[in-house]
N, C-alpha and C positions, 0 to 999 in steps of 0.2 A: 504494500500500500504506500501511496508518496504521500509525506504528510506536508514536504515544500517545496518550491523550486527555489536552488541559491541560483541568482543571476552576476555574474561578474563581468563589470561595466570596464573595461578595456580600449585604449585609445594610443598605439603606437611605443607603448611605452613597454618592451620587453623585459626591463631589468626589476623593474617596478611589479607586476604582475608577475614573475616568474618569486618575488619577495613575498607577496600578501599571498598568492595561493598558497606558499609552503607555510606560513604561519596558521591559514584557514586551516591546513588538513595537520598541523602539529598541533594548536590549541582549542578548537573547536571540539567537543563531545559530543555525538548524536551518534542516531544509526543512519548510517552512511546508503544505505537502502532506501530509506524512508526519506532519501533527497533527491530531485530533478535538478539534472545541472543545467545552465544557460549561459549560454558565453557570448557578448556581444562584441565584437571588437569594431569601434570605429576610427574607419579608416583614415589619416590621417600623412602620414607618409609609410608608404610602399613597401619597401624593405621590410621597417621594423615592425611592422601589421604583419608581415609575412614568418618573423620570430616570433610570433604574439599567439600566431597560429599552431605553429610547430609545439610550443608550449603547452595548450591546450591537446592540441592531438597527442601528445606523447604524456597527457595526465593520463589519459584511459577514463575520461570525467564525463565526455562530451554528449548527452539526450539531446538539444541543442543547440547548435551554431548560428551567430547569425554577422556577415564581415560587410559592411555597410559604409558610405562617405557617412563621415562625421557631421551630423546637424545636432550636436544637443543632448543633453543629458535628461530631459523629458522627452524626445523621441527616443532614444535607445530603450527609453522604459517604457515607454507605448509600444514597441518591437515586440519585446521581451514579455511582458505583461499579456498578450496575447497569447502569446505559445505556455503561460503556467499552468503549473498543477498543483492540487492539492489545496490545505484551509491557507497556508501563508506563502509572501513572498519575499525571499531574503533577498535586500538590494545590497550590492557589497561592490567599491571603485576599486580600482586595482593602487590606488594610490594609500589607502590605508590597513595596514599591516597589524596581524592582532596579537597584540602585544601580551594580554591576561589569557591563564585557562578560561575557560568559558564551556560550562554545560547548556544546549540550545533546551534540551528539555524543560529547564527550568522556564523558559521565556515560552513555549508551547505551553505547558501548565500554566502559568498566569494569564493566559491570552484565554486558553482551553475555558476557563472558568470567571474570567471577568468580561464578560461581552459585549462592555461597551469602551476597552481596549481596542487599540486600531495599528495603536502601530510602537516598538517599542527600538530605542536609538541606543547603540553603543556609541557611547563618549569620545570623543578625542581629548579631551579634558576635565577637569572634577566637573561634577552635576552642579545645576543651577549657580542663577548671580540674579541680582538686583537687578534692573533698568529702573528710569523714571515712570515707566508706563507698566511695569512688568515685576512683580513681586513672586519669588521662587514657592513652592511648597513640596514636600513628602508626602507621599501616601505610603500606604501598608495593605500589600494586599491582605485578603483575611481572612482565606486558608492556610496557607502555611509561613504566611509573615514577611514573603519578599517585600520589600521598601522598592519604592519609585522614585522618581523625582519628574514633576508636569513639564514636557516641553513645548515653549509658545507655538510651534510651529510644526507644521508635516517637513521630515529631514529627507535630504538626501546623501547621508548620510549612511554608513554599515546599520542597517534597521531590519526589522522583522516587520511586514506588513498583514493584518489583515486583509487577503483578497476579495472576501466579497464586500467587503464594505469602499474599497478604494475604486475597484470598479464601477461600482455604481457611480462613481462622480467624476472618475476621470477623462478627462479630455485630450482626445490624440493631437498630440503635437507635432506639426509638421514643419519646424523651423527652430533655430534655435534657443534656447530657452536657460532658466536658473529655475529652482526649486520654488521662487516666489511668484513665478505665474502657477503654480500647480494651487498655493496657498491663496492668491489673489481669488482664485475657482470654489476652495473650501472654505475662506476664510469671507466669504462677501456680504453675510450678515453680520459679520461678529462688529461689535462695539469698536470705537477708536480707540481706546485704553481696554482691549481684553484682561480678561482675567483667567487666573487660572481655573476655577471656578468654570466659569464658558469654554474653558479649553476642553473641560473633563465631559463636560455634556457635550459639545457639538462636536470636536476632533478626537478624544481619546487616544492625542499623543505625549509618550514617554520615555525619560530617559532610564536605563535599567540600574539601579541601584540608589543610593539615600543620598540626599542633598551630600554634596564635599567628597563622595567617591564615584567611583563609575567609569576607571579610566580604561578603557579596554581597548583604542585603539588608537596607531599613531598616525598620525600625515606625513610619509615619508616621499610626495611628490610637491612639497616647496620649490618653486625655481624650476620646475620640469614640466612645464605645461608644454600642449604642442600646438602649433599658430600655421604653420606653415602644409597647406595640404600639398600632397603629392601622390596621389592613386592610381590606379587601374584595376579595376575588377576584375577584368580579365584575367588576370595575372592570381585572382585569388579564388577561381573557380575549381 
C-alpha cells in the first residue's frame, strides 16, 4: 500500500541533490515500501540535468520521472502533484539536506488523527519568532503529546502535505512562481494581521516540533542558484 509520494524538486544542480538524497535515505525512518518516489528535475543547463538524471537512475528510486525546462517551483508541483499517490505528499528541494534523525511515522500519526492538519514543515531553523503582525504559539497534539509550533504560511519548504485537502485549492501554475502566489490562493480571506488562531482553522499549517526547536534541515544551496538556461530535451529522452 503507498501511504506517500516523496517528490524531489531538482534543478541542474548534481552535487546538491546527489547530498540531500543521501541524507533522505541515511536519516529518514519509514517503510520504504509505503513510498512513491517523484523526481522532477528542471531543466536548466544541459549537462548537469543530464548528472541529475544518472543520479536518480542509479538510486533504483524512480515510480516517476519527470525532466522538464524550468518554469517555477509551483509548476514543478503542479507536474508532480498530478502523478501522487497515497493520503500525503512529501515536497523535498534538493537544496536542503536532512541534517536530524527523523521518524516520518511520527508526522503520518499526527496528520492520521488531527484532520484539520494540512501540512507539517521541517525547519531550517528553530521554530517560531515574533513579527509585528504575527505572534508565535505551540500546540500539543493530544494523543501522544507531539508539540507543534503554527506556521503563518503554506511552505515550500521539506513538508509533508495533506493531498486531499491541497488539491482541492490548488491552482496549476503555468509560469513562474514563489510559494506566495500559492498563499495569495489560500490565504484571500484571511484578515491583514492573521493570526495564529485563523491559521489553525483555515490552513492547518505547521512546523514539526515546540517553539525554539525543530531544526531538521539545512540550506546547503546559498550562492548556487541557477539563472542561466541551457537545454535540449532531446538530448534527455
Amino acid at each position: 500500500m503507498i501511504r506517500a509520494s516523496l517528490m524531489i524538486d531538482s534543478a541542474s544542480r548534481p552535487e546538491l541533490l546527489k547530498t540531500t538524497l543521501n541524507s533522505i535515505l541515511e536519516n529518514l525512518k519509514c517503510n520504504w515500501e509505503e513510498i512513491f518516489w517523484i523526481f522532477h528535475e528542471a531543466v536548466l543547463q544541459k549537462k548537469k540535468s543530464l548528472e541529475c538524471l544518472k543520479i536518480f537512475d542509479e538510486s533504483g528510486l524512480i515510480d516517476v520521472l519527470i525532466a522538464e525546462p524550468a518554469n517555477g517551483q509551483g509548476y514543478s508541483i503542479t507536474k508532480s502533484l498530478k502523478r501522487a499517490r497515497g493520503d500525503y505528499f512529501i515536497y523535498w528541494v534538493d537544496d536542503h539536506s536532512l541534517i536530524e534523525k527523523l521518524d516520518l511515522n511520527e508526522i503520518f500519526y499526527v496528520m492520521d488523527n488531527n484532520l484539520d492538519i494540512n501540512q507539517i514543515t521541517l525547519g531550517k531553523r528553530s521554530n517560531g519568532f515574533d513579527l509585528e503582525y504575527w505572534k508565535k504559539e505551540e500546540v500539543e497534539e493530544e494523543r501522544n503529546g507531539y508539540k507543534l509550533t503554527v506556521s503563518a504560511h503554506w511552505r515550500y519548504l521539506p513538508s509533508v502535505w495533506r493531498i486531499s485537502w491541497i488539491k482541492e485549492r490548488w491552482v496549476c501554475f503555468t509560469d513562474h512562481n514563489h510559494h506566495w502566489h500559492i498563499n495569495s490562493i489560500l490565504q484571500k480571506d484571511a484578515p491583514e494581521r492573521k493570526s495564529a488562531d485563523w491559521v489553525k482553522k483555515n490552513l492547518g499549517t505547521y512546523y514539526f516540533g515546540p517553539v525554539g526547536e525543530g531544526w531538521y534541515v539545512d540550506n546547503i544551496g546559498k550562492g548556487k542558484g541557477q539563472r542561466n538556461p541551457d537545454y535540449n530535451l532531446e538530448e534527455l529522452k
